[in-house]
Structure formats: structure tokens, C-alpha cells
Legacy VTK file of the C-alpha trace (Angstrom):
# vtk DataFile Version 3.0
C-alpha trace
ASCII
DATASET POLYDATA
POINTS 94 float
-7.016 8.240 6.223
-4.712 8.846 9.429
-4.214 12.881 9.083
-7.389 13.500 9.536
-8.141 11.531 12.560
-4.651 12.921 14.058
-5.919 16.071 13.166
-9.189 15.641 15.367
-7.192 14.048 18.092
-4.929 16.996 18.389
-7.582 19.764 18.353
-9.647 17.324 21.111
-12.585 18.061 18.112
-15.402 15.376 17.726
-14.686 14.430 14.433
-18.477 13.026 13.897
-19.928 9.385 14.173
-17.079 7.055 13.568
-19.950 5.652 10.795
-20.223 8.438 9.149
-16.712 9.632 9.148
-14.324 7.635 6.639
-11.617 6.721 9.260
-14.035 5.822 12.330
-12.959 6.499 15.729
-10.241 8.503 15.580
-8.387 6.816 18.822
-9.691 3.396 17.924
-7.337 4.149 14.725
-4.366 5.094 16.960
-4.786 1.898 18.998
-4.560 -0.338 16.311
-1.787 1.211 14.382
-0.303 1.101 18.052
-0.764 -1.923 18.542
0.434 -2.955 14.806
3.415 -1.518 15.496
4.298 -3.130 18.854
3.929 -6.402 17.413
6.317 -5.725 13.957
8.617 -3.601 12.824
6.487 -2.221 9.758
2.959 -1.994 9.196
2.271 -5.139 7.169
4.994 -7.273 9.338
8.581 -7.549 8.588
9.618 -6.187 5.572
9.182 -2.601 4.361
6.438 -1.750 1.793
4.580 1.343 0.205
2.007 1.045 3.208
5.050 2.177 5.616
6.383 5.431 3.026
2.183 6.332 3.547
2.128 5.898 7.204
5.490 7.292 8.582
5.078 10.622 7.141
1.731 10.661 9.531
3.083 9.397 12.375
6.325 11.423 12.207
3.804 14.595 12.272
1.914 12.459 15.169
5.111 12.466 17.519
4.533 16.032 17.488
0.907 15.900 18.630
0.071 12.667 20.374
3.579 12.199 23.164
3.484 8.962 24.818
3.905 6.619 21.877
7.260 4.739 22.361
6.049 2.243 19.428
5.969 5.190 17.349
9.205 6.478 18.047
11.040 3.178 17.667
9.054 2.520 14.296
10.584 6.261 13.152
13.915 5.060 14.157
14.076 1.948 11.948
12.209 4.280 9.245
15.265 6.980 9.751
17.469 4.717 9.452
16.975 3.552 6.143
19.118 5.202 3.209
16.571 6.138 1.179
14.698 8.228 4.079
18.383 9.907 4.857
18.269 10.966 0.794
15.089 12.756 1.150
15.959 14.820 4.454
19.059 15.771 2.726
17.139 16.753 -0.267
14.396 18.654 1.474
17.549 20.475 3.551
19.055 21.893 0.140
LINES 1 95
94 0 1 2 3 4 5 6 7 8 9 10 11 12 13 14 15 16 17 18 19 20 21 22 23 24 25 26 27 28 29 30 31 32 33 34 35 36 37 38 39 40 41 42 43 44 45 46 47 48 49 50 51 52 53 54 55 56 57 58 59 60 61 62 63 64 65 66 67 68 69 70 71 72 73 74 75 76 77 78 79 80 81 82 83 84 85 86 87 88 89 90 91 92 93
């Protein structure tokens, strides 16, 4: 559940006890995919898996929203530069 905790983050909103709310602490959740993210180039290590199709389209909205993120750049880089990524920008630009 990362939109919705970007979503708080962005709007500076108090999204509600991080026990109560299914993603917890909203920056708590940007630390740690952060942090994921400085240690390997995808989110479960080093290969690419369905976790990383799930989580790029979030953080390539969060580049938008949340600046400062160099981790999340680089990790849209590699994802850009894979083929099948290319295929869907050139299908969602027809």
C-alpha cells in the first residue's frame, strides 16, 4: 500500500495512527523502501520481479511529489531502461 501513504505525504495530511492505518507511518514506509533501494538494485535484491512492476509505477509518481530521493531516481533509471518498460511508454504514447 505505497499510494496511499505518498498520497498523505504529499498533501502533509495525518493519515491516522500508523496502527490503525494499513501502511503505518507513512515516512517510516519511505525510509525503508529508501533504504531498500540504496542497498540493491530492485526491491527484493538483484534480479527483477513482479514486486518491482508494483513499486516503480509508485515511485515514478513519487519523483513528482517527494524531490530529494537520488535512490529513487537511479532505481527508475535501471527500471527505464529495461525493454519491456520502453514497450509500454511507446504504447501508452500511441
Amino acid at each position: 500500500m505505497i499510494e496511499p501513504a505518498l498520497f498523505s505525504l504529499a498533501r502533509n495530511q495525518d493519515p491516522g495512527p500508523p496502527a490503525v492505518v494499513a501502511w503505518g507511518d507513512p515516512q517510516d514506509m519511505v525510509q525503508r523502501l529508501s533504504q531498500t533501494l540504496s542497498d540493491n538494485p530492485y526491491v527484493l535484491g538483484d534480479r527483477f520481479s513482479g514486486a518491482d512492476i508494483l513499486v516503480s509505477s509508485a515511485i515514478q509518481f513519487a519523483l513528482h511529489i517527494l524531490p530529494g530521493y537520488p535512490e529513487f531516481e537511479a532505481y527508475m533509471a535501471r527500471i527505464g531502461e529495461r525493454p519491456a518498460f520502453k514497450r509500454s511508454l511507446e504504447r501508452d504514447a500511441a
